[in-house]
Structure formats: structure tokens, C-alpha cells
C-alpha positions in Angstrom: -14.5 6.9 -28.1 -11.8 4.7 -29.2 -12.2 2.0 -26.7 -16.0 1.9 -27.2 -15.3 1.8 -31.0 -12.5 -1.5 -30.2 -15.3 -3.3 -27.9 -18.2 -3.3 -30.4 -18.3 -5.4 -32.9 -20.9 -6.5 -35.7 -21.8 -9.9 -33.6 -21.6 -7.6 -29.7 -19.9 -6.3 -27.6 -16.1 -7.9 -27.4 -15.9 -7.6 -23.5 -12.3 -10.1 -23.8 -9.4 -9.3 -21.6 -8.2 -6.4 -23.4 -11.4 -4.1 -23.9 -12.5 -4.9 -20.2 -9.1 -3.9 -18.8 -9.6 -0.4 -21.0 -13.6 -0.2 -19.8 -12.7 -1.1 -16.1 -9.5 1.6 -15.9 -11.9 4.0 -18.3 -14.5 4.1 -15.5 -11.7 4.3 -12.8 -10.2 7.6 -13.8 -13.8 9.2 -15.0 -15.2 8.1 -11.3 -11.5 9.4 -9.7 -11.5 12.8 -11.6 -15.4 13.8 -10.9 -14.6 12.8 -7.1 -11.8 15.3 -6.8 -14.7 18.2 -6.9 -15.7 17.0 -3.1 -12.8 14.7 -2.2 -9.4 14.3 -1.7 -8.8 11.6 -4.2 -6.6 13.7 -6.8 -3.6 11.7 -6.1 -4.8 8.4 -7.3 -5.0 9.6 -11.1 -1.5 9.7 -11.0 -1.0 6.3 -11.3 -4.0 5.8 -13.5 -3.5 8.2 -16.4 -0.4 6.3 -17.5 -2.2 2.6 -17.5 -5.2 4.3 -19.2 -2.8 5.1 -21.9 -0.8 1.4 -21.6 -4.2 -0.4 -22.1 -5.0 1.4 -25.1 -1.5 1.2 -26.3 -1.8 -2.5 -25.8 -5.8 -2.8 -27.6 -3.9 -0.8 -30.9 -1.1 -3.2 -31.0 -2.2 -6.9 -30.2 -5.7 -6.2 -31.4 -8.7 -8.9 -30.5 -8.0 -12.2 -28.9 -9.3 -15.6 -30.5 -11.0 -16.9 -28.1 -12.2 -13.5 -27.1 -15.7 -12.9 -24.6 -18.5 -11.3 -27.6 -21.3 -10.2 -24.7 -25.0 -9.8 -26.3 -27.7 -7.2 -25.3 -29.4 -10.0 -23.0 -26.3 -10.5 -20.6 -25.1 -6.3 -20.7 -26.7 -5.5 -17.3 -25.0 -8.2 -15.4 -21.6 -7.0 -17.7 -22.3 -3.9 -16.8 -22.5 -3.9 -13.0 -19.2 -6.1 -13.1 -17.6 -3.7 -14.2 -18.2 -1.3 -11.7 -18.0 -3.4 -9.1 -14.4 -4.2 -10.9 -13.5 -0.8 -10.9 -14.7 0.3 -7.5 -13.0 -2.9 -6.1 -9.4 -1.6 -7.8 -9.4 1.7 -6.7 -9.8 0.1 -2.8 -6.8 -1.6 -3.8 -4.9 1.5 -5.4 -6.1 3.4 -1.7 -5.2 0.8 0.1 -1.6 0.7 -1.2 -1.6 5.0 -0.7 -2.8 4.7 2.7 0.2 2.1 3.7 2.8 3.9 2.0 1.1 7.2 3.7 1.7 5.1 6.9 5.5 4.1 6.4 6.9 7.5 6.0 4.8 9.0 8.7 6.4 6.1 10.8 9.5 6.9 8.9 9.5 10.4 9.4 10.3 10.7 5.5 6.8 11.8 3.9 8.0 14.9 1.9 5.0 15.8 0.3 2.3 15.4 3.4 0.8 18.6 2.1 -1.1 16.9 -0.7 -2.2 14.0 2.0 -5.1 13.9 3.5 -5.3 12.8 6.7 -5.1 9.2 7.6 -8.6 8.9 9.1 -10.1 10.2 5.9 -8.4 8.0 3.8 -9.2 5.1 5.6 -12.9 6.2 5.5 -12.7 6.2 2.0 -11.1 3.1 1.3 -13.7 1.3 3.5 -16.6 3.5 1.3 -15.1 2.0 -1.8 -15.0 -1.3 0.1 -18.5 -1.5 0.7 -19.7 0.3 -2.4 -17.8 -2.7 -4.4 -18.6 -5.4 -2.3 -22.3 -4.8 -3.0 -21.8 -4.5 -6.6 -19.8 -7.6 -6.7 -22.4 -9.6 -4.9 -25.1 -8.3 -6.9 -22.8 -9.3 -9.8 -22.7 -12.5 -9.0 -26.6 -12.8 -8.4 -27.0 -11.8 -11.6 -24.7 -14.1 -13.6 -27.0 -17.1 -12.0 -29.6 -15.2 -13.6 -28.2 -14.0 -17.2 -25.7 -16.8 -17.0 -27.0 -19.7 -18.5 -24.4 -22.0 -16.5 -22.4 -19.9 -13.7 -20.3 -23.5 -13.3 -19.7 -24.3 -17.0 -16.0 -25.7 -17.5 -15.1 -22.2 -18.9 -16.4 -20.1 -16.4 -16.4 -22.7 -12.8 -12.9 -20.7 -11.8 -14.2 -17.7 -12.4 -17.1 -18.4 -9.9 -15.2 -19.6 -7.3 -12.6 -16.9 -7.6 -15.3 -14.0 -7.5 -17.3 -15.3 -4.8 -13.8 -16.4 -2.4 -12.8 -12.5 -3.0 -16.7 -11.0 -1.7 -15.4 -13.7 1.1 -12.5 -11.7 1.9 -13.8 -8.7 1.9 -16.8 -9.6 4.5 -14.3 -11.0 6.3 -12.8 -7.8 6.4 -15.5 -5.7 6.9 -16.4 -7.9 9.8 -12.7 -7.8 11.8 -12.7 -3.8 10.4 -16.3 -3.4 12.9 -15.9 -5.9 15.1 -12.4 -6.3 15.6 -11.4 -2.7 15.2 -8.6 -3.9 12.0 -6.8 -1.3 10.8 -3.5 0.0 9.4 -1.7 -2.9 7.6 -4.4 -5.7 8.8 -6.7 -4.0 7.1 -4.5 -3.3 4.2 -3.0 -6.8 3.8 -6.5 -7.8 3.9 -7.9 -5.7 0.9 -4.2 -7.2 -0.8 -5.9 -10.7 -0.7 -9.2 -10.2 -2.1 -8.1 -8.0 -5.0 -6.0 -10.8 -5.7 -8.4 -12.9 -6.2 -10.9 -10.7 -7.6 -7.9 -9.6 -10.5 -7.9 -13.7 -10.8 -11.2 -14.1 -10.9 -12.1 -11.0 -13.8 -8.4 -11.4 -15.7 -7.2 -14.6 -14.6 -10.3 -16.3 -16.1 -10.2 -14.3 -19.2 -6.3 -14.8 -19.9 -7.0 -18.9 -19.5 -9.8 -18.8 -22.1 -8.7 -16.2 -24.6 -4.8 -17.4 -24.7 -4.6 -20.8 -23.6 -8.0 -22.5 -24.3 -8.7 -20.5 -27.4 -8.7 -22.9 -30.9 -5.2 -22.3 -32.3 -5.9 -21.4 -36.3 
């Protein structure tokens, strides 16, 4: 309630950096805790609770930016499935970085708590679920900007673009070397590393520049 209650605003929905950080890590912990009915995902709220409670910590304090995104009705549904494929696409990355340190301490011979672990076949099946549940959202994201969009290579959005659309790149690439290849392990992992780099650019990074540095200075 009190992120949706930050985000609208008399003139739309402010969908800036800060409110899509809160909406993207809302939807993260709501699709984490209804998974842990039928899977072994409980683990991944502990990192999640506390930056649900940073972002809105950080909404309260710096309040909305100048330059700030104000989405209408017309452009929700392609907001809206950004989001989600945002959110899928960042909890790959927070199973990704589980299932490596999973991996060191096994190798290590130091993994303390293995009896809240599942095993390492099931987490991988579940990061590459995520994966592809993500990348289809993403794509279909970025379909839909062309469509709602009015210029998907405007000056103020042409990084953003490019960004997006080099991370669905990475992961097809990695889906292809994951099937074809047989990548696992840390390939796999280092892989899912790049392209949520650039996706974070591509959501945040594109934001940040437009809200902070390119927004008229009162």
C-alpha cells in the first residue's frame, strides 16, 4: 500500500528509479514467498526482505526525482510486463549467485547448513526456469515499447534499447551453450552475471542518467 500510494500521482503513475526499484523488489518477494508452497525457494527472501525495506526507506527519505518517468494508462501494459520480466530476470541473478556459493563450499567441504539446500540439480533447474520465463517477458517487453513507445531510439531512451536488447542477447546466448553446449556450474553462472548487468543498466542505469543527471536543475 505504501509504495502504490508513492507511485501514483495526480498526472500517472511515477514509474522513476525509485518507485520501480520498490515495484520490481515488491513483486520479487510476493512471487518468492507464494513459490515456497511447492518449491524450495525459501532461502532467497532472506536477502530480499531487508532491500524491500531499504527501497522504501530510501522512497520516504529522498522522495520523487525531477526528472522522474510519470507512465500514462496508454503505455501501463508494456510497464507492466517490464517489470516482471525485471523481477523474474533478478531473482535468476539472486539464484545464480546461491547456486555458486552452494558450489564453493561443497567443493570446499565447508557448507554448514546443506540441510536447508536443495540439491544442485534442482536449483539449476530453477534458475534456468526463471531464465526462460524472463527472457520471454523481456523480449515481449521490448516488442511492446516499439509498439506503446512512440520512439524506442529517442536520445533519452536509445541506451536503454541497446542495453535491454544486448542483455535478451546474453541470455540466448546462454540458453543456447546451456542446450547445446551442455554450460553449467560457473559458465553458466558467470554468464547470467553479464546479462543482469546489463539488464540492471538498461532498467536503472537509464533511469539514474535521466532522473539525476539530465533532469532540469531548478
Amino acid at each position: 500500500m505504501a509504495i502504490w500510494s508513492y507511485a501514483a500521482t495526480p498526472s500517472g503513475f511515477d514509474l522513476g528509479l525509485q518507485p520501480a526499484l520498490n515495484l520490481m523488489f515488491l513483486v520479487m518477494t510476493a512471487f518468492v514467498a507464494a513459490s515456497t508452497v511447492s518449491l524450495p525457494v525459501t532461502l532467497l527472501l532472506i536477502p530480499l526482505i531487508p532491500l524491500d525495506l531499504l527501497m522504501l526507506l530510501w522512497s520516504g527519505v529522498a522522495g520523487h526525482a525531477s526528472g522522474a518517468q510519470i507512465v500514462t494508462t496508454q503505455t501501463l501494459p508494456h510497464v507492466i510486463i517490464s517489470i516482471l520480466a525485471g523481477s523474474v530476470l533478478l531473482l535468476a541473478f539472486l539464484q545464480a549467485l546461491l547456486l555458486r556459493s552452494v558450489e564453493r563450499h561443497l567443493k570446499a567441504h565447508t557448507l554448514t547448513w546443506a540441510q536447508h539446500v536443495p540439491p544442485l540439480e534442482t536449483l539449476e533447474k530453477l534458475l534456468f526456469a526463471a531464465i526462460w520465463t524472463g527472457l520471454i517477458l523481456l523480449l515481449i517487453g521490448i516488442v511492446t515499447g516499439f509498439v506503446y513507445l512512440e520512439d524506442m531510439f529517442a536520445q533519452r531512451v536509445v541506451h536503454h534499447t541497446v542495453l535491454l536488447s544486448a542483455a535478451a542477447g546474453g541470455y540466448v546466448v546462454l540458453l543456447i551453450g546451456r542446450y547445446r553446449l551442455g554450460w553449467r556450474g560457473e559458465t553458466a553462472v558467470r554468464w547470467v552475471l553479464i546479462s543482469t548487468s546489463l539488464l540492471v543498466l538498461g532498467y536503472f542505469g537509464s533511469k539514474f542518467v535521466i532522473e539525476y543527471l539530465l533532469a532540469p536543475t531548478s
